[in-house]
C-alpha positions in Angstrom: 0.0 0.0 0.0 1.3 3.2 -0.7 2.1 5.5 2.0 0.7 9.0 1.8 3.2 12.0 0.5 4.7 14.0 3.7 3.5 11.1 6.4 5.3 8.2 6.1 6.4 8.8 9.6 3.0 8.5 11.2 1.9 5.8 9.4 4.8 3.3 10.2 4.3 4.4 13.9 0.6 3.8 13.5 1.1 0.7 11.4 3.5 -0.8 13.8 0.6 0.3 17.3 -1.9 -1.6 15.7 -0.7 -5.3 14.5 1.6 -4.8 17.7 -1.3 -4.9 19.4 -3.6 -7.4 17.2 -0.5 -10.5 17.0 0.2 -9.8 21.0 -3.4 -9.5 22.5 -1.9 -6.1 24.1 -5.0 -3.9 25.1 -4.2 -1.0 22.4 -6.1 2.9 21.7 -4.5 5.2 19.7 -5.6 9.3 19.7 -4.6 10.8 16.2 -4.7 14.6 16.9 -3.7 17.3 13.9 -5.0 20.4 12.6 -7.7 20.3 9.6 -6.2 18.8 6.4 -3.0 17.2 8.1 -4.0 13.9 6.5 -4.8 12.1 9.6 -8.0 10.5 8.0 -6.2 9.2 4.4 -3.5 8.1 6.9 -5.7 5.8 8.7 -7.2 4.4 5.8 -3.9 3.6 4.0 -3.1 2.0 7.2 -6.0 -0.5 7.6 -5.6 -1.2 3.8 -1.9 -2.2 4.4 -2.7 -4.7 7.5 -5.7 -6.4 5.6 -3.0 -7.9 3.2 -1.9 -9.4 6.4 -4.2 -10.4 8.8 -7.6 -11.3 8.9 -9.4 -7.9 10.1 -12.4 -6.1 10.3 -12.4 -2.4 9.4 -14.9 0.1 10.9 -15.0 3.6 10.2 -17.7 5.7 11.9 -17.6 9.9 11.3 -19.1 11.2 14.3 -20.4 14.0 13.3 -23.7 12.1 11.9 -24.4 10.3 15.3 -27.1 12.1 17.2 -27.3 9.4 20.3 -25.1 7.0 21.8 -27.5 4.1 20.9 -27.2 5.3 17.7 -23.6 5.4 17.6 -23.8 1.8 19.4 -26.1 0.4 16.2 -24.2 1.7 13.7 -21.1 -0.1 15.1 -23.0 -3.1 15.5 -24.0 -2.8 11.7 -20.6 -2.4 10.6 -19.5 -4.8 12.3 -22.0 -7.9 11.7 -21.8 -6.7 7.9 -17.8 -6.5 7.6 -17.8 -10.0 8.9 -20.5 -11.7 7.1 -20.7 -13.3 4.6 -21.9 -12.4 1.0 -25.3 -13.9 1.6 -25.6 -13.2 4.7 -24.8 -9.6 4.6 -28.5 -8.2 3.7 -29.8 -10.3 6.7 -27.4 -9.0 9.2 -28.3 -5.5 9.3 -30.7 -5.0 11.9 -32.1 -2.2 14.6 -31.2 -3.1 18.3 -33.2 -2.1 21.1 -31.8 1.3 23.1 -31.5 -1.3 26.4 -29.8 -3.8 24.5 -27.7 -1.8 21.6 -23.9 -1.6 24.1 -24.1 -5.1 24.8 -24.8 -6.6 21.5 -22.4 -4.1 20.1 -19.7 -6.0 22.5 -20.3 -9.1 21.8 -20.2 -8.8 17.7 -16.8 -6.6 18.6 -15.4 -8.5 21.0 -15.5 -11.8 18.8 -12.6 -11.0 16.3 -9.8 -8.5 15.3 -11.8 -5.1 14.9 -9.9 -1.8 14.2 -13.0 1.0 15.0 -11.6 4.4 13.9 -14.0 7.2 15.3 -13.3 10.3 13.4 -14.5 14.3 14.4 -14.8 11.9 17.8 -15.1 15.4 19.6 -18.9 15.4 18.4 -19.6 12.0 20.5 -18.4 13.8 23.9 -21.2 16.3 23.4 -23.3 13.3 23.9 -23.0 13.0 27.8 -25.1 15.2 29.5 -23.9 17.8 32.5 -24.7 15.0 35.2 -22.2 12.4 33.3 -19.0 11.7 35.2 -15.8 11.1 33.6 -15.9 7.3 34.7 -19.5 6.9 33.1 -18.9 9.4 29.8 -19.3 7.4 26.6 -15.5 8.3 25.2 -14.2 6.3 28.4 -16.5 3.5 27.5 -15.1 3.4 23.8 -11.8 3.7 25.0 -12.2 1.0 27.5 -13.0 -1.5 24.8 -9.4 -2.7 24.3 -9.2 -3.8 27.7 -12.2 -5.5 27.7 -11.5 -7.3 24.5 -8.0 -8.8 25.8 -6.7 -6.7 22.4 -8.8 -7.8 20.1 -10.1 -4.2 19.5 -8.4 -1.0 18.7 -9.9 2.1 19.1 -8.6 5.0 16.8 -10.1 8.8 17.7 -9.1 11.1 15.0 -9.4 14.8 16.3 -8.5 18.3 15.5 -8.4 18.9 19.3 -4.4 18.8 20.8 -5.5 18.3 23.9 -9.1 16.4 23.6 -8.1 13.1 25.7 -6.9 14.9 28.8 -9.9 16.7 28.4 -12.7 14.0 28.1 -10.6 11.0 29.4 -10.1 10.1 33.7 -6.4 11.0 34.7 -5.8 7.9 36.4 -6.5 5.4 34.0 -4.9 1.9 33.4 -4.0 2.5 29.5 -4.2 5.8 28.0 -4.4 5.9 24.7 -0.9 6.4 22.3 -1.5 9.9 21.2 0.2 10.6 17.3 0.8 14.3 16.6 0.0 15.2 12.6 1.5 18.5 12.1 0.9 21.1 9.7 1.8 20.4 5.9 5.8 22.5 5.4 5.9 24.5 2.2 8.1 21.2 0.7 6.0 19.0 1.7 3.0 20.8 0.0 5.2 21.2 -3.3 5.6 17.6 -3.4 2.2 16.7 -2.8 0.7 19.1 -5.7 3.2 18.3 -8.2 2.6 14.3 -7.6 -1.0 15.4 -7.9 -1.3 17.5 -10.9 1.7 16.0 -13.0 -0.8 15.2 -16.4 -2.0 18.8 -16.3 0.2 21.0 -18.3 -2.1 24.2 -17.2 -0.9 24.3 -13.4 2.6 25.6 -13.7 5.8 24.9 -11.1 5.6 28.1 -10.3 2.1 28.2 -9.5 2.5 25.0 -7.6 5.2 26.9 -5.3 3.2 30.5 -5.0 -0.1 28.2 -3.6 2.2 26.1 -1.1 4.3 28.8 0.2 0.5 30.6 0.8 -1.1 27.6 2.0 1.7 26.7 4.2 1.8 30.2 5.8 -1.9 30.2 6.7 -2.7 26.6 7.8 -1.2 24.2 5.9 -4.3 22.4 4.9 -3.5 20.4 1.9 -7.1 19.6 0.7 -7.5 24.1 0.6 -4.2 23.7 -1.8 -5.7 20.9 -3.8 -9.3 22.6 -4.0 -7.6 25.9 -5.0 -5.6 24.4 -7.9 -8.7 23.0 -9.1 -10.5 25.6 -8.8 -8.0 27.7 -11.0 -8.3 24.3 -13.9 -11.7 25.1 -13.8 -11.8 28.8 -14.4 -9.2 28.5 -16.7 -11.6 25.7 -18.7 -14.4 28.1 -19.1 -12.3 30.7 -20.7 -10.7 28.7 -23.0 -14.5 27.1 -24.2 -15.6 31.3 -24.2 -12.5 31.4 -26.4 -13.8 28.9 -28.6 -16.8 30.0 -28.9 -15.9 33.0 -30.1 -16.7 33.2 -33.9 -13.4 33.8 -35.9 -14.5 37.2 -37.0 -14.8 38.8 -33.9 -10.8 38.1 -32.5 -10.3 38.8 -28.7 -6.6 39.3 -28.5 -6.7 39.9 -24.6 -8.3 36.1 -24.0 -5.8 34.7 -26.7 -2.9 36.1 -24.6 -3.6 35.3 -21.6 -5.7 32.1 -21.5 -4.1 28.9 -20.3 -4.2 26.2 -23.0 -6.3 22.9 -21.7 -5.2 19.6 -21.2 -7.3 18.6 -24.3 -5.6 21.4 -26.7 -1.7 21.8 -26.3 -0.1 25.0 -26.4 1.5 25.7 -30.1 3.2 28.7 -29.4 6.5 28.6 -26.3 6.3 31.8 -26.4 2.4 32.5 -24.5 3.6 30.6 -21.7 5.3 33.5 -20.0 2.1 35.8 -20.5 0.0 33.3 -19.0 1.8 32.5 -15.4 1.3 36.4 -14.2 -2.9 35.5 -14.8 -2.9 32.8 -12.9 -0.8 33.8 -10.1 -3.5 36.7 -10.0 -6.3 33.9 -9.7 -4.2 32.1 -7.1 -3.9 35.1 -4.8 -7.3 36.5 -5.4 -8.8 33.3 -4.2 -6.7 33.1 -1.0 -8.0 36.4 -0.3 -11.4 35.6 -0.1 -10.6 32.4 1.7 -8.6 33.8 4.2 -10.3 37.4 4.9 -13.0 36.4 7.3 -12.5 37.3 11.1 -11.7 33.6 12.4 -8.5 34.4 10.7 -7.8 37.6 11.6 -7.9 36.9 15.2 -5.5 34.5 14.7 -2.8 36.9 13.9 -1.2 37.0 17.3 -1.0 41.1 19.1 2.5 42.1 18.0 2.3 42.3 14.4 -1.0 43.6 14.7 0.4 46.4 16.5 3.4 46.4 14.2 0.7 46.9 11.4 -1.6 49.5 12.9 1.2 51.7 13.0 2.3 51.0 9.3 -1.1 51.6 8.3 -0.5 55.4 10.8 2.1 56.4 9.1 0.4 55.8 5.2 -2.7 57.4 6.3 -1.2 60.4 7.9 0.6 61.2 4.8 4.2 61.0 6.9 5.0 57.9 4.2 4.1 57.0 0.8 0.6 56.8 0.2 0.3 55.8 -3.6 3.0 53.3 -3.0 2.2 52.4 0.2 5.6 52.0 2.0 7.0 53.0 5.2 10.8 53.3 5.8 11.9 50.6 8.4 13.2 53.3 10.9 10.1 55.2 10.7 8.3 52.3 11.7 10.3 51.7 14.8 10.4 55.3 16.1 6.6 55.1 15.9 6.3 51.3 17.0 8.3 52.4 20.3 5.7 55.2 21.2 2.7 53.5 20.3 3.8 50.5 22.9 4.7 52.9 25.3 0.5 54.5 25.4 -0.3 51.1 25.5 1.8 50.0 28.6 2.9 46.7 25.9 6.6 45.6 26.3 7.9 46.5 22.8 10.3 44.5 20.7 14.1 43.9 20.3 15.2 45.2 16.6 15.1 40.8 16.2 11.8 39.9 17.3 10.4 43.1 15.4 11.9 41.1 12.4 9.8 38.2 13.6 6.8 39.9 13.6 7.2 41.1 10.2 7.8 37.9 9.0 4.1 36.8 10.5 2.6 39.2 8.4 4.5 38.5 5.2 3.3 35.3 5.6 0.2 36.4 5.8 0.4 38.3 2.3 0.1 41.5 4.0 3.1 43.1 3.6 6.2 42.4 1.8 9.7 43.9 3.2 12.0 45.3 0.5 15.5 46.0 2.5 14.8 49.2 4.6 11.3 49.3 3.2 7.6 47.7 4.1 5.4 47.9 1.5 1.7 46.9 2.2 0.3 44.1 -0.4 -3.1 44.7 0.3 -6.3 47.0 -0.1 -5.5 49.3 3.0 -9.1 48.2 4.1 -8.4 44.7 4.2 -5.7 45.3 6.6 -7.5 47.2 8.9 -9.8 44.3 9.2 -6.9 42.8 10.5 -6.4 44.6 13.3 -10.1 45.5 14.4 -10.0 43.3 17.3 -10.8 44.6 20.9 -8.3 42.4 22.2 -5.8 44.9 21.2 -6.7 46.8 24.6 -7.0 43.9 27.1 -3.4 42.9 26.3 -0.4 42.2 28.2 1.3 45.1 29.9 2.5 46.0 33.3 1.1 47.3 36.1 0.3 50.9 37.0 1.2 52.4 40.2 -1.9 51.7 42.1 -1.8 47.9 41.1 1.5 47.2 42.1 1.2 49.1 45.4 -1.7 46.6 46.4 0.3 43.5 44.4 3.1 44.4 46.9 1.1 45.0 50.2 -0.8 41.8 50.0 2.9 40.1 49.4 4.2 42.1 52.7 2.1 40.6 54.8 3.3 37.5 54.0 6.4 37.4 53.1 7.6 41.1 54.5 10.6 43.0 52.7 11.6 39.7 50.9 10.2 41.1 48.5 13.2 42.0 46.6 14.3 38.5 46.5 11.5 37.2 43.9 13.3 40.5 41.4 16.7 40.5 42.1 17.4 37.0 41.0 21.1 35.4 39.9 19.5 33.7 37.5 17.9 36.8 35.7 15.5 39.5 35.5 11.9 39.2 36.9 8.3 40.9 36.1 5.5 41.0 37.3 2.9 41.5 34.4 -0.8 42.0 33.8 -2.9 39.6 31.9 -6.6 39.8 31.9 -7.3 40.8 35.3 -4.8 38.1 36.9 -0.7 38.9 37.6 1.9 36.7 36.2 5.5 36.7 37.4 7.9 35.8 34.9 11.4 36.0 33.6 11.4 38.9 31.5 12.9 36.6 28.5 9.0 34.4 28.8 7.3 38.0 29.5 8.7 39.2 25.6 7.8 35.5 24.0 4.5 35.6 25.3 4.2 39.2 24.5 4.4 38.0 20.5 1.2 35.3 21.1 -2.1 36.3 20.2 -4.2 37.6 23.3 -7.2 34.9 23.1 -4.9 31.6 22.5 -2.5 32.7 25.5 -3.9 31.5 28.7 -1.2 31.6 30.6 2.9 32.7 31.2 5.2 32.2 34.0 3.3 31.7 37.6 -0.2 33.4 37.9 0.3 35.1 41.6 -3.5 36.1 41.8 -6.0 38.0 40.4 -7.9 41.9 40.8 -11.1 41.7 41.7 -14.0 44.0 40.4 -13.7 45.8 43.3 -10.6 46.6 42.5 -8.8 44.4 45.4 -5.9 42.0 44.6 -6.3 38.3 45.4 -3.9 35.8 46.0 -4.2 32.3 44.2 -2.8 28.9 45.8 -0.4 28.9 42.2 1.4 31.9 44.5 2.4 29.5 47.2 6.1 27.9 45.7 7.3 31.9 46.2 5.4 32.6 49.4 6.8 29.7 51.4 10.7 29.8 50.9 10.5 33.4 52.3 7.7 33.4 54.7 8.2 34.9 57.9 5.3 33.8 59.4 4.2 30.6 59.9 1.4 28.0 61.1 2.4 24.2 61.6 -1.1 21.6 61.7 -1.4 18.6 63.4 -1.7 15.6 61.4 -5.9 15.5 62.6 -6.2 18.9 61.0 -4.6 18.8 57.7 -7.8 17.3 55.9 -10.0 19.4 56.9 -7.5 22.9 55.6 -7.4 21.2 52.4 -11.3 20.7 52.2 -11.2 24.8 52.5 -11.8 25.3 56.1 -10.8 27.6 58.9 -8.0 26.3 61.1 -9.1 25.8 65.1 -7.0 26.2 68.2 -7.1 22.2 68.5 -5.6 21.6 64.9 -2.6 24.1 65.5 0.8 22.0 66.2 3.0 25.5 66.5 3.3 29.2 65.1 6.0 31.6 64.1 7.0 33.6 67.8 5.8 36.9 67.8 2.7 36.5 64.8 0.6 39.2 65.4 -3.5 39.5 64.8 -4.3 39.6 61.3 -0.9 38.8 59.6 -0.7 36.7 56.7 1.0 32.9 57.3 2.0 30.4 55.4 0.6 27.1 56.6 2.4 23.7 56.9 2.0 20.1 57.8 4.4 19.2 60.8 7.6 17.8 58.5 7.2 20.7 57.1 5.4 20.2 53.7 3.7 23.8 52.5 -0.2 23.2 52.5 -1.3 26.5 52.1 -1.5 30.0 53.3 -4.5 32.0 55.4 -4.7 35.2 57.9 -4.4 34.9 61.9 -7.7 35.8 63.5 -5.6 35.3 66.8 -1.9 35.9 67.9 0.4 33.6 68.9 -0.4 34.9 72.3 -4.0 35.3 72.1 -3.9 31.5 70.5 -1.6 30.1 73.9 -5.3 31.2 76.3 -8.1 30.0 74.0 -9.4 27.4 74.2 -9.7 24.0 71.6 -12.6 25.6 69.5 -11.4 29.2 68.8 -10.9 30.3 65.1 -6.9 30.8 64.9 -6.4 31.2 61.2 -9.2 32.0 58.8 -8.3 29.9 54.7 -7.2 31.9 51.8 -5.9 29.4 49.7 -5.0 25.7 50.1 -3.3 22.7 47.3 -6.9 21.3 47.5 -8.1 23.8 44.9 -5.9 22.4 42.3 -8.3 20.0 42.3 -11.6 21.8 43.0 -11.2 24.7 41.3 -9.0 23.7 38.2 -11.1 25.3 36.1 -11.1 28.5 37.5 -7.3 29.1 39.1 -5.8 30.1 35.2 
């Protein structure tokens, strides 16, 4: 069987998963993850096709995006199934419709009986299934998924998804066999050229060159090989029609602008060698007009990440002020960066080294909306079209540092626990330290992570360095439990629980006089303390409702330290601490 062009790699490794699994009984699920038009689906196919010459096996592909139920997704397996397996008689009598109660365990017993590769692909539409009440244990991916197990290996389950991370989403953590997840990444620009020249090698109309301008755009946008193949399809069938409107034409009434610059078909040669040249320009034109249109709607603007959006706003300044060339539409490099650098400074945004300014230039070249000539940036597009680009209100809610007022209450709410240590979390010997703002929540970071994450667009970052806390509406700064791995080496004040009282701190509750093994000498009323288990062992951190020498006369009952934040909510609130 032959392999597809630009994944040989994932098909040996998927090749060698499955009949590993099939000869040695050896329980065996496999999570093919990839962005849209990676091949992942042709992959699979070639795969199964290359095992049936063999081993005996039964092949069942199910696209999820038609199932509406999880009986129905049960039938339709059991269909496949009975039908893959049967004989040519027997095939129109297998087919039946199974009762809701009884459609899972018929559809394990026809699986279960012989070698069955199931490939489930868009399998994020069958997790949509479960309802809000569904656990984990109970959702209907785990119970796919556990099929391999339950076989002894005679099944192998195959989810295809354009999700990176949709098994640790949908699946338990703590499972016996997690599935073997294979990456597909995007198509390269060589890949791509490979691909489209094996493709269209019998049609003399789609030119090397053309081949090259598609895949370097393609490549630069997504990489989705069946948007390459569609386009250069598309562009046979435009050029078609003209040449049967040039045909058509009666021979009295010549059109010498068609006859130039129409693209012979496959059916009529070229005569002349010398209208090749005067055709490529045309199509070229076609090529980029189409990707235009393709890629001009706002789920592709926003993924232009903030940097070069700002790095365009203020090419697009200097053009419409008239301070550059309008009718060319170029800006001199260093007029760019002298206006970059104030622009980033209004914004409170961290602006570029002359490198990664370079870097974001490069983004939007590949995005075909600029192209740099030496000292000069010369826009490639309607100046409407890149403002669209930029439109985005994300633009404001970006990274940037604090103002005066947030760091004042960022550093009091530190102070009272850690006091003037302060200085140790930025004067580091193993670098420079930030603290930054990002949606409402404060990240400290090295300030080489602060300037790669400055460069990512503000929707697909979630995250940078350690998330200290977050400002509330009120305006009030919050500490999160991610804080604790800097609070606790420089506390100075601390709480030690008994063994009896750990449980109920990391269940979220106030600390009692009776759970308190020791305190810091000296802790005052209302002072912020970092709170350990007795060897030591950071749990969490809280405020004093009592001082250490209020706490030595109450008595067993009295509230000594009132929760802020314990390692508990790493598992309660996971959803909420980023």
């Amino acid at each position: 069987m032959v392999m597809l062009k630009g994944r040989e790699k994932e098909h040996r490794r998927i090749y060698e998963l499955i009949s590993t699994a099939l000869e040695e009984r050896h329980p065996q699920s496999i999570m093919v993850r990839g962005v849209p038009g990676s091949g992942k689906t042709e992959t699979i196919k070639a795969v199964v096709a290359e095992l049936k010459q063999t081993m005996k096996v039964v092949y069942a592909y199910i696209n999820c995006t038609s199932i509406t139920t999880k009986t129905d997704l049960y039938r339709r397996i059991h269909n496949i199934v009975t039908v893959s397996s049967a004989t040519k008689k027997e095939q129109n009598k297998k087919e039946v419709v199974l009762a809701a109660s009884e459609a899972l365990k018929q559809t394990e017993k026809v699986l279960f009986k012989q070698n069955t590769v199931l490939v489930l692909d868009e399998i994020d539409y069958i997790a949509n299934l479960d309802t809000a009440r569904t656990s984990l244990a109970n959702s209907i991916v785990k119970k796919v998924f556990d099929w391999p197990l339950q076989s002894g290996g005679k099944v192998v389950v195959i989810g295809i998804s354009n999700e990176l991370d949709f098994s640790e989403k949908v699946l338990p953590k703590k499972r016996v066999i997690m599935p073997e997840v294979v990456l597909f990444t995007a198509y390269t620009v060589n890949q791509l050229i490979d691909i489209l020249t094996e493709r269209f090698s019998d049609d003399e109309n789609v030119t090397s060159d053309a081949i090259k301008l598609c895949a370097r755009k393609i490549s630069a946008m997504n990489g989705d090989v069946r948007r390459a193949l569609s386009l250069l399809s598309t562009q046979l069938e435009f050029e078609d029609e003209l040449e049967e409107e040039e045909e058509e034409e009666p021979v009295v009434l010549k059109r010498p602008k068609i006859d130039v610059h129409s693209t012979p078909s496959k059916s009529r040669p070229s005569t002349s060698a010398q209208s090749s040249p005067s055709r490529t320009p045309k199509t070229h034109k076609q090529i980029l007009s189409s990707l235009q249109n393709i890629y001009s709607s706002p789920a592709v603007t926003a993924k232009i990440p903030l940097q070069p959006r700002i790095v365009l706003a203020c090419i697009l300044r200097l053009i419409e002020t008239g301070t550059e060339k309008k009718k060319t539409q170029s800006v001199q490099f260093s007029k760019l960066l002298e206006t970059y650098d104030k622009v980033c400074k209004k914004m409170k945004v961290e602006a570029l080294n002359h490198e990664a300014l370079r870097d974001a230039l490069t983004t939007l070249t590949n995005n075909s909306l600029i192209l740099m000539k030496k000292d000069k940036i010369c826009v490639e597009v309607d100046l409407d079209v890149a403002k669209r680009k930029i439109q985005d209100d994300e633009l404001i809610k970006s990274m940037r540092p604090l103002t005066e007022d947030e760091t004042v209450k960022l550093f009091e709410k530190l102070a009272k626990y850690i006091g003037g240590n302060i200085k140790l979390l930025l004067e580091r010997e193993d670098g420079s330290y930030c603290f930054r703002l990002h949606k409402d929540r404060v990240f400290y970071c090295s300030e080489k992570l602060m300037k790669t994450a400055a460069v990512v667009g503000r929707k697909e970052l979630i995250s940078f360095g350690t998330c200290l806390g977050k400002f509330t509406k009120g305006g009030k700064f919050f500490l999160h439990i991610t804080a604790l791995d800097y609070l606790a080496p420089y506390a100075k004040w601390k709480v030690w629980l008994k063994p009896s009282a750990e449980q109920q701190f990391l269940y979220g509750n106030n600390i009692l006089k009776s759970g308190v093994g020791r305190m810091t000498e000296g802790t005052e009323s209302r002072q912020g303390v970092v709170v350990y288990s007795m060897d030591d062992k950071p749990l969490g951190f809280g405020v004093t409702a009592k001082g250490t020498a209020d706490c030595r006369r109450a008595d067993p009952t009295t509230l000594v330290v009132l929760h802020q934040a314990d390692l508990g909510q790493y598992i309660r609130s996971e959803d909420t601490l980023l």
